[in-house]
Biopython code that builds the backbone (N, CA, C, O; Angstrom):
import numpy as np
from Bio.PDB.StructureBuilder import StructureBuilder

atoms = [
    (1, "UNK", "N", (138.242, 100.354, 114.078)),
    (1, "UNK", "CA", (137.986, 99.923, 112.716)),
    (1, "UNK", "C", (136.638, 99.217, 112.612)),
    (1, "UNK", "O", (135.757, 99.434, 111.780)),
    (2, "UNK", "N", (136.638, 98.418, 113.509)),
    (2, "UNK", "CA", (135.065, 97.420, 113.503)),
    (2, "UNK", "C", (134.302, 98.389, 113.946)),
    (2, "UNK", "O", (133.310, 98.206, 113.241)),
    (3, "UNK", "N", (134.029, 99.384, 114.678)),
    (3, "UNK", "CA", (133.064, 100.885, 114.947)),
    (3, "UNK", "C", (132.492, 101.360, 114.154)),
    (3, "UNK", "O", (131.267, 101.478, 114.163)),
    (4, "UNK", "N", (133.467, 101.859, 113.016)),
    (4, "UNK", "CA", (133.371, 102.233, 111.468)),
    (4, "UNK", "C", (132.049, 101.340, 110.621)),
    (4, "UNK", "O", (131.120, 101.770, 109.936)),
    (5, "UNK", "N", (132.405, 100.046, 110.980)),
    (5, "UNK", "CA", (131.367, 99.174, 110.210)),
    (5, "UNK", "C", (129.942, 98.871, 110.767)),
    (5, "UNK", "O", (128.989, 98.393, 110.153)),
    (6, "UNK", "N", (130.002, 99.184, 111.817)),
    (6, "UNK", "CA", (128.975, 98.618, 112.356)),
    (6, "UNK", "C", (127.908, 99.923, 112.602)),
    (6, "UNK", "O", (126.726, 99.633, 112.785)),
    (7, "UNK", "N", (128.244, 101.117, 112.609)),
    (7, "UNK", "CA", (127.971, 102.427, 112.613)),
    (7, "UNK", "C", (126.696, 103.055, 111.720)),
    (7, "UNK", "O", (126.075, 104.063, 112.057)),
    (8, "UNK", "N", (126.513, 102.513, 110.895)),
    (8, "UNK", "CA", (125.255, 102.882, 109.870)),
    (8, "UNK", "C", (123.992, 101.662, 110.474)),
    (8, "UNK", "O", (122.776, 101.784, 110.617)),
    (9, "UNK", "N", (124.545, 100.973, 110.624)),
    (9, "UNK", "CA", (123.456, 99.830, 111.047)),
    (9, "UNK", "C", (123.019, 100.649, 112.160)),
    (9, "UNK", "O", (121.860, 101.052, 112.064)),
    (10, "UNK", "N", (123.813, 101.070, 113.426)),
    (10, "UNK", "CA", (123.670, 101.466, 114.482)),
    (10, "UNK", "C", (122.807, 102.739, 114.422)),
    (10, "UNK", "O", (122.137, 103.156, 115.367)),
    (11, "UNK", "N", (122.878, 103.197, 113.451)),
    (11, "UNK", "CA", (122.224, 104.519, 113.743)),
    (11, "UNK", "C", (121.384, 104.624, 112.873)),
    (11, "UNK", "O", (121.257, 105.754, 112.402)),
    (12, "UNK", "N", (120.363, 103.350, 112.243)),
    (12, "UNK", "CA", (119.428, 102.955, 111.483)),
    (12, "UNK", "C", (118.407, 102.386, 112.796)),
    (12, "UNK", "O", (117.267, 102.781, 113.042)),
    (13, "UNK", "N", (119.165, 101.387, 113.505)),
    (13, "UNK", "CA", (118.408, 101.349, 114.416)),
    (13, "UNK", "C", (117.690, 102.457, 115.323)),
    (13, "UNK", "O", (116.489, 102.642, 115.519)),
    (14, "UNK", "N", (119.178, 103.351, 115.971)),
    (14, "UNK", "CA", (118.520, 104.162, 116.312)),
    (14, "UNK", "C", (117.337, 104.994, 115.787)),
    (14, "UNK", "O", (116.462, 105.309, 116.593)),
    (15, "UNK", "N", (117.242, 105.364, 114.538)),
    (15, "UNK", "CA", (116.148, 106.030, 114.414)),
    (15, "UNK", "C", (114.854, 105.332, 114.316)),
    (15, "UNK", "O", (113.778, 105.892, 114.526)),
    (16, "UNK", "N", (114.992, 104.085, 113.990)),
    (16, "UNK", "CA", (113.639, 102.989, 114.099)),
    (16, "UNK", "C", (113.235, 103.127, 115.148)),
    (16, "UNK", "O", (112.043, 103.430, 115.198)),
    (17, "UNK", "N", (114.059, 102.968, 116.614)),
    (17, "UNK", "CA", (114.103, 102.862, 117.956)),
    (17, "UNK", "C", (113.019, 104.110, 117.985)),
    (17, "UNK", "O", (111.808, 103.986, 118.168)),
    (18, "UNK", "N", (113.734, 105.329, 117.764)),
    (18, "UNK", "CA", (113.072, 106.777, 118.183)),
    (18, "UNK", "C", (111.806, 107.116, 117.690)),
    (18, "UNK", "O", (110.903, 107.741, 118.246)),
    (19, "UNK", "N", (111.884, 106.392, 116.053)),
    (19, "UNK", "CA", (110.113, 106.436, 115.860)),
    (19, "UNK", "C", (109.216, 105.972, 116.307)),
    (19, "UNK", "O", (108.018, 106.249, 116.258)),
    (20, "UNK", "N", (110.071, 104.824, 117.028)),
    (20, "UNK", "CA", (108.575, 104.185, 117.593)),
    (20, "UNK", "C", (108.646, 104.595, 119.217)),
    (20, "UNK", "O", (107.711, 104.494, 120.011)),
    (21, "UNK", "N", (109.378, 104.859, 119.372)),
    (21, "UNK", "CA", (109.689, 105.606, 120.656)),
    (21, "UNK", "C", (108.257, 107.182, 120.576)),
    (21, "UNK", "O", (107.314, 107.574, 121.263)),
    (22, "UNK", "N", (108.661, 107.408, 119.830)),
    (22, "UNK", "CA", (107.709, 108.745, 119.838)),
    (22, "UNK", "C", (106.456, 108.651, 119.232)),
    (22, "UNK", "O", (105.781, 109.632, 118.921)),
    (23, "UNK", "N", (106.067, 107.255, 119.022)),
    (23, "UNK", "CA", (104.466, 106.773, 118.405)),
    (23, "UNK", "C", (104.295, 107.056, 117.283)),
    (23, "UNK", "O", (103.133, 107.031, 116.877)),
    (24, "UNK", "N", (105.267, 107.393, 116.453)),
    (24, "UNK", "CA", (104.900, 107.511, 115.033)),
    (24, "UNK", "C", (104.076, 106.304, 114.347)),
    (24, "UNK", "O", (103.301, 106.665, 113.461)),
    (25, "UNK", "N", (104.113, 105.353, 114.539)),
    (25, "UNK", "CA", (103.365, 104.464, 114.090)),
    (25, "UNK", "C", (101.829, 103.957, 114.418)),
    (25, "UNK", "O", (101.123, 103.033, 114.016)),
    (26, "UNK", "N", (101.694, 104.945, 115.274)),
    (26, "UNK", "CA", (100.141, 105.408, 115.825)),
    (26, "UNK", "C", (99.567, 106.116, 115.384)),
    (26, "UNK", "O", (98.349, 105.978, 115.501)),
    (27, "UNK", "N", (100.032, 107.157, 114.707)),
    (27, "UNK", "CA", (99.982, 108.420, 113.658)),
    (27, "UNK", "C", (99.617, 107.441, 112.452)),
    (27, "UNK", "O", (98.416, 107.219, 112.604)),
    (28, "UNK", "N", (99.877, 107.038, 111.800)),
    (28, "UNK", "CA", (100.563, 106.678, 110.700)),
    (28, "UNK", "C", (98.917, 105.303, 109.589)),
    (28, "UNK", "O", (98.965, 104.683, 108.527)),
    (29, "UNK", "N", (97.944, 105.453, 110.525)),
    (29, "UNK", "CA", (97.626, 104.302, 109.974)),
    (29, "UNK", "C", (96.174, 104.706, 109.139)),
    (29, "UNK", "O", (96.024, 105.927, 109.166)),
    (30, "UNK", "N", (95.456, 104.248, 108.662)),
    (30, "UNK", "CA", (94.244, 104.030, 107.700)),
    (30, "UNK", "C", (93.471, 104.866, 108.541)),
    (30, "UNK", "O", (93.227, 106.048, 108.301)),
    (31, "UNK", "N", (93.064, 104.182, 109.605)),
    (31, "UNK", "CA", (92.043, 104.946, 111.054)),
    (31, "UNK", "C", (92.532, 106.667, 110.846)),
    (31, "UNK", "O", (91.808, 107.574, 110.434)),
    (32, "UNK", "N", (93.626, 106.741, 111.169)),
    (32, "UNK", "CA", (94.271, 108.409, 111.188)),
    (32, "UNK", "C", (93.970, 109.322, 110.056)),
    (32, "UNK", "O", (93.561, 110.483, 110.042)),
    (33, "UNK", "N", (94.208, 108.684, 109.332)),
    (33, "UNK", "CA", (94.053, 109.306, 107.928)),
    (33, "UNK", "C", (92.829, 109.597, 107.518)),
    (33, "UNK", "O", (92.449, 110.562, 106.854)),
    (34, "UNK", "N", (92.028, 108.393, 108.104)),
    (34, "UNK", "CA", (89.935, 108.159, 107.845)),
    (34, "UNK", "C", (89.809, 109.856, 108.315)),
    (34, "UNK", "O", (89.447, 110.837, 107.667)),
    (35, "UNK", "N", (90.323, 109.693, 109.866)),
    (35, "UNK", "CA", (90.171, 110.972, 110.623)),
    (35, "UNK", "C", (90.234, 111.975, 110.664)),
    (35, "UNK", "O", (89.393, 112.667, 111.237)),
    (36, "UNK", "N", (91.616, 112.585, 109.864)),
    (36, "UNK", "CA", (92.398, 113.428, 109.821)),
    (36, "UNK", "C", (92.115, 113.855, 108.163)),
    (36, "UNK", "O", (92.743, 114.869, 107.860)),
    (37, "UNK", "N", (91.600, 113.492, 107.459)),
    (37, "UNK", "CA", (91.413, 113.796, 105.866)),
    (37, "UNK", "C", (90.951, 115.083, 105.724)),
    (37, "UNK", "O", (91.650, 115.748, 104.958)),
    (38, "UNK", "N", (90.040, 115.643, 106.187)),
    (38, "UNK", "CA", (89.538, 117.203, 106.096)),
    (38, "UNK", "C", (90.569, 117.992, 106.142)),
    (38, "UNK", "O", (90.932, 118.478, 105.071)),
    (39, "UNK", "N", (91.463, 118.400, 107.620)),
    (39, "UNK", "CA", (92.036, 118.969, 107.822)),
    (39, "UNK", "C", (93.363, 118.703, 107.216)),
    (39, "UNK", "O", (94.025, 119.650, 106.790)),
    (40, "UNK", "N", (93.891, 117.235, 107.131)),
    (40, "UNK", "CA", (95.034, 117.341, 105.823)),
    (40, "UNK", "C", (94.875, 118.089, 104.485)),
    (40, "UNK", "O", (95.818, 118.596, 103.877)),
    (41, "UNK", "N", (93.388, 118.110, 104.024)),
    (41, "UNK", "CA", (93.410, 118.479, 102.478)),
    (41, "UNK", "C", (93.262, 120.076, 102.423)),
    (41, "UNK", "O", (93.522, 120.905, 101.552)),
    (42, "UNK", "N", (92.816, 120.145, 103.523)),
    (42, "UNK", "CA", (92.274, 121.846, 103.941)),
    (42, "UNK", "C", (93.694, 122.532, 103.854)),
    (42, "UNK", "O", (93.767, 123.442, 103.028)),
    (43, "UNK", "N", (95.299, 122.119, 104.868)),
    (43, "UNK", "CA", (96.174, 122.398, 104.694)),
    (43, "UNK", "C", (97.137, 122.528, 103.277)),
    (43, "UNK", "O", (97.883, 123.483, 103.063)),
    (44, "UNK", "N", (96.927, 121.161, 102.204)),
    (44, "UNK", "CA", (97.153, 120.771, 101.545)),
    (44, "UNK", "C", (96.926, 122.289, 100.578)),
    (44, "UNK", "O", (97.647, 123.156, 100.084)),
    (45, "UNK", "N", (95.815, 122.050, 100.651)),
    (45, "UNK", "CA", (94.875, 123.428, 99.423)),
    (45, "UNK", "C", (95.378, 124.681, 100.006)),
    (45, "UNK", "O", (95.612, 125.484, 99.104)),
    (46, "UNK", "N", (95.654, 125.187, 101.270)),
    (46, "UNK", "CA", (96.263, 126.200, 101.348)),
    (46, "UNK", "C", (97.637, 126.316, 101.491)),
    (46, "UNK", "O", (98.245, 127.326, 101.845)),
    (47, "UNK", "N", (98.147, 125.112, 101.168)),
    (47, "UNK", "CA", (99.845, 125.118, 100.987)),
    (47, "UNK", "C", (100.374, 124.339, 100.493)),
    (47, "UNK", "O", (101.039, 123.531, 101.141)),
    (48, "UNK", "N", (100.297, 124.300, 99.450)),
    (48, "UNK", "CA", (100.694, 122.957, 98.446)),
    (48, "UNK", "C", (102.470, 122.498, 98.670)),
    (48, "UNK", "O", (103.169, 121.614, 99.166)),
    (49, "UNK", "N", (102.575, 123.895, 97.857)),
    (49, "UNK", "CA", (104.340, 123.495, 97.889)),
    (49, "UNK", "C", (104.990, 122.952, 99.272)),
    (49, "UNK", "O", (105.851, 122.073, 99.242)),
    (50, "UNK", "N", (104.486, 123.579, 100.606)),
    (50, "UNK", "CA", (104.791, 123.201, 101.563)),
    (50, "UNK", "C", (104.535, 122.034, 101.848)),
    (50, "UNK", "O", (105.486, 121.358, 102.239)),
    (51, "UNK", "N", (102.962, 121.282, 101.741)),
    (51, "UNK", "CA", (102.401, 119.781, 102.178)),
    (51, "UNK", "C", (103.259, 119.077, 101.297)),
    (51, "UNK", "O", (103.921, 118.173, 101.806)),
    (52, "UNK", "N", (103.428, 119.360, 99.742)),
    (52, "UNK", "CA", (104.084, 118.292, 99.106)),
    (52, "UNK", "C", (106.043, 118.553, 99.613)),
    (52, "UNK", "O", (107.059, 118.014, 99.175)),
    (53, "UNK", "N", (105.955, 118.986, 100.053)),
    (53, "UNK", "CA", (107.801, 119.190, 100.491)),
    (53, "UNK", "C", (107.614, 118.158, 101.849)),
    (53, "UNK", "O", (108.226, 117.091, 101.883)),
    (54, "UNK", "N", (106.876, 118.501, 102.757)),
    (54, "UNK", "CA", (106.313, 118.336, 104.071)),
    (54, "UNK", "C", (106.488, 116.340, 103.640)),
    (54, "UNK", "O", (107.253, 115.630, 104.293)),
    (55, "UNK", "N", (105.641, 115.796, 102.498)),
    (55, "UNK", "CA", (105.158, 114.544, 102.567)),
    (55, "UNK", "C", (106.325, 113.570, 102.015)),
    (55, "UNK", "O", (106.625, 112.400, 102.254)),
    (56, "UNK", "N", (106.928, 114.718, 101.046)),
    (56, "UNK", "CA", (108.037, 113.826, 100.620)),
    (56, "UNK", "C", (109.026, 113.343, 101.570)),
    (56, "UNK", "O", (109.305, 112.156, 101.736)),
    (57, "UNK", "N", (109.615, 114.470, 102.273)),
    (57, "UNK", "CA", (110.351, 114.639, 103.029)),
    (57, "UNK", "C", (109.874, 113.356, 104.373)),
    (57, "UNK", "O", (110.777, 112.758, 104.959)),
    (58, "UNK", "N", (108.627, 113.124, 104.655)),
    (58, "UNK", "CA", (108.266, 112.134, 105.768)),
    (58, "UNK", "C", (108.220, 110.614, 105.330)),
    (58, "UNK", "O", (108.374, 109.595, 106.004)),
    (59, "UNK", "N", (107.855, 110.859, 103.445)),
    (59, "UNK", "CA", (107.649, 109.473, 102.896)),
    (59, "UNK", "C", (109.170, 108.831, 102.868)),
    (59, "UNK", "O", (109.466, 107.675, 103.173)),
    (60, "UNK", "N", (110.018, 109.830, 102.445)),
    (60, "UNK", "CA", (111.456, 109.477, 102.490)),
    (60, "UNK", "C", (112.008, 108.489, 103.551)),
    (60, "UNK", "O", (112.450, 107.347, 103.420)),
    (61, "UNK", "N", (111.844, 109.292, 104.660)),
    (61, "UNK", "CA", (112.493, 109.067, 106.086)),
    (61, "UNK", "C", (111.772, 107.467, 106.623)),
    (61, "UNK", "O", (112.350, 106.436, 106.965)),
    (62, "UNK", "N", (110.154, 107.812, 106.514)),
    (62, "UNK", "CA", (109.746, 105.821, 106.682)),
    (62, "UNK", "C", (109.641, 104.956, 105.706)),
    (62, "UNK", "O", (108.988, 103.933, 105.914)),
    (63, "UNK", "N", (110.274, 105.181, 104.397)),
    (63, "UNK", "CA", (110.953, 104.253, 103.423)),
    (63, "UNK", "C", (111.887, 103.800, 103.766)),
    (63, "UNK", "O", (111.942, 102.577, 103.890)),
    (64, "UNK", "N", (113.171, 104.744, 104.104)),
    (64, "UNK", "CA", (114.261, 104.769, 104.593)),
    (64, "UNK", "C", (114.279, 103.484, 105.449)),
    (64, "UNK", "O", (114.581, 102.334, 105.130)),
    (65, "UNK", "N", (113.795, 104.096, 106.844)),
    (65, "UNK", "CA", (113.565, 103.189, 107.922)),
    (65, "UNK", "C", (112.495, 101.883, 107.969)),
    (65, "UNK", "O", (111.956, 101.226, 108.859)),
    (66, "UNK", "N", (112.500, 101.887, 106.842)),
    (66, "UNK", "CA", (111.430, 100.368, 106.203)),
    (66, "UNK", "C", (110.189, 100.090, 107.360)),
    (66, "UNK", "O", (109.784, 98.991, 107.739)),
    (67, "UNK", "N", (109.577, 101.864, 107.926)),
    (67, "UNK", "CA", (108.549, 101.484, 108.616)),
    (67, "UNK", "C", (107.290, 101.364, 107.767)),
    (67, "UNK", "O", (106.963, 101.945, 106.733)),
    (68, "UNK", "N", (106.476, 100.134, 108.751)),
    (68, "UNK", "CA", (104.998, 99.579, 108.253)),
    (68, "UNK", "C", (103.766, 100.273, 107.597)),
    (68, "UNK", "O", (102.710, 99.849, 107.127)),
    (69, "UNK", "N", (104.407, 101.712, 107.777)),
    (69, "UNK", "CA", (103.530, 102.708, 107.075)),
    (69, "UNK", "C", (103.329, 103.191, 105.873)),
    (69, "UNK", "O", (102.409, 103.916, 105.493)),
    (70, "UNK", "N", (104.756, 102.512, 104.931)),
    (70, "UNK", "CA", (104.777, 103.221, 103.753)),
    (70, "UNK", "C", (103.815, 102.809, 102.883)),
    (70, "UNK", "O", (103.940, 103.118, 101.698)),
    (71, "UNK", "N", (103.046, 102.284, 103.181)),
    (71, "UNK", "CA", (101.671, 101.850, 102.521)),
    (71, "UNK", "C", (100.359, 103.030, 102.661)),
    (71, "UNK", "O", (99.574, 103.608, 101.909)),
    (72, "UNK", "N", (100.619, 102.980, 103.838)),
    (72, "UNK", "CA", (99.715, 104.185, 103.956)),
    (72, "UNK", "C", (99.897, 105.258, 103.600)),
    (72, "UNK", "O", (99.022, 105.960, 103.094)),
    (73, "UNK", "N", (101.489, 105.722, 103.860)),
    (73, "UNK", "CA", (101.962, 107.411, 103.298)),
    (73, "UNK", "C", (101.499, 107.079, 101.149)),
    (73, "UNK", "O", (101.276, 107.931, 100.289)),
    (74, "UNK", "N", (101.517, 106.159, 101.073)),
    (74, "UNK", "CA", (101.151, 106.146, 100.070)),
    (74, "UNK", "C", (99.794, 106.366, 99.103)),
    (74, "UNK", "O", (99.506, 106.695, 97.952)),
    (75, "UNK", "N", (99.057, 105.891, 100.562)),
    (75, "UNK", "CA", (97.603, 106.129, 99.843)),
    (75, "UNK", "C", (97.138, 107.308, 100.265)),
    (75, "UNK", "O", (96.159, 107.882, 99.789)),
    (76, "UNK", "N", (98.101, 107.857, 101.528)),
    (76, "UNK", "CA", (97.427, 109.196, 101.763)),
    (76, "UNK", "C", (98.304, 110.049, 100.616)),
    (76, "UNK", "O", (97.736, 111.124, 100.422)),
    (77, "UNK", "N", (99.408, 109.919, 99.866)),
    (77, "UNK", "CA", (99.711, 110.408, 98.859)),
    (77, "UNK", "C", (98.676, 110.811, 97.540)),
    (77, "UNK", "O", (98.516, 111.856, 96.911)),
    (78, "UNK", "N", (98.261, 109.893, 97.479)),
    (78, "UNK", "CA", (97.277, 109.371, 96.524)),
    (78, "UNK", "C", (96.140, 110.676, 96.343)),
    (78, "UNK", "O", (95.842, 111.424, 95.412)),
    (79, "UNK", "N", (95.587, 110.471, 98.087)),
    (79, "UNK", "CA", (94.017, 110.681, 98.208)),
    (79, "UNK", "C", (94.239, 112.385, 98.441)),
    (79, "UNK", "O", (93.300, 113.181, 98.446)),
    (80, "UNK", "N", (95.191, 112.634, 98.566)),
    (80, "UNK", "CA", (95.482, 114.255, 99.385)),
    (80, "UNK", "C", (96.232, 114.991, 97.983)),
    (80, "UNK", "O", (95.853, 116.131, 97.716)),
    (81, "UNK", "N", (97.078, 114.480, 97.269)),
    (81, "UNK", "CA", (97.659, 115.085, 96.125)),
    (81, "UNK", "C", (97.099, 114.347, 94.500)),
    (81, "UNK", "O", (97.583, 114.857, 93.489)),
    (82, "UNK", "N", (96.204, 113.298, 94.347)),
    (82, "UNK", "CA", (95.779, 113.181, 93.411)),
    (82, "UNK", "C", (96.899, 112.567, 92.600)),
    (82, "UNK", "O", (97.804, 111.930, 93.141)),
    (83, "UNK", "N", (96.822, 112.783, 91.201)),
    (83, "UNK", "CA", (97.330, 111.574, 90.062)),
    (83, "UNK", "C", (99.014, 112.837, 90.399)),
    (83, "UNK", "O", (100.077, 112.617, 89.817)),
]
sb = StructureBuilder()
sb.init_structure("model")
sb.init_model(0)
sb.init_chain("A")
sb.init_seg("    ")
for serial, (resi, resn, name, xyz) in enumerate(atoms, 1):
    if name == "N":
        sb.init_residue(resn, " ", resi, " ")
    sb.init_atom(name, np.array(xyz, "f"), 0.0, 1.0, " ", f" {name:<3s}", serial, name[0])
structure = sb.get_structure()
């Protein structure tokens, strides 16, 4: 019964654990984005529906997991898909 409750917490952690486990938050910052802007927008322009499925779908997941990035998925929202 106490398993039951404690079970969503548990597997919130876990995925916090695994993102940062797998450096997502190295990915994720101002520097990357400085870097990576050409070739995001280049993709972007040749696949819209996909990048915007692609961003939601990632902005979701580190909202979710209340990682330090959603600031940034935000401005790269911004700068890559416009108003």
């Amino acid at each position: 019964m106490m398993l039951k409750r404690y079970l969503p917490v548990g597997v919130l952690l876990a995925c916090i654990a695994t993102a940062y486990a797998f450096g997502l938050h190295r990915y994720l910052t101002l520097d990357a984005l400085r870097d990576n802007r050409a070739a995001l927008a280049g993709f972007v322009q040749s696949n819209y529906a996909g990048a915007a499925l692609a961003y939601m779908g990632l902005y979701i997941v580190v909202v979710a997991l209340s990682l330090p990035a959603g600031a940034v998925l935000t401005l790269a929202g911004g700068l890559l898909f416009g108003v």
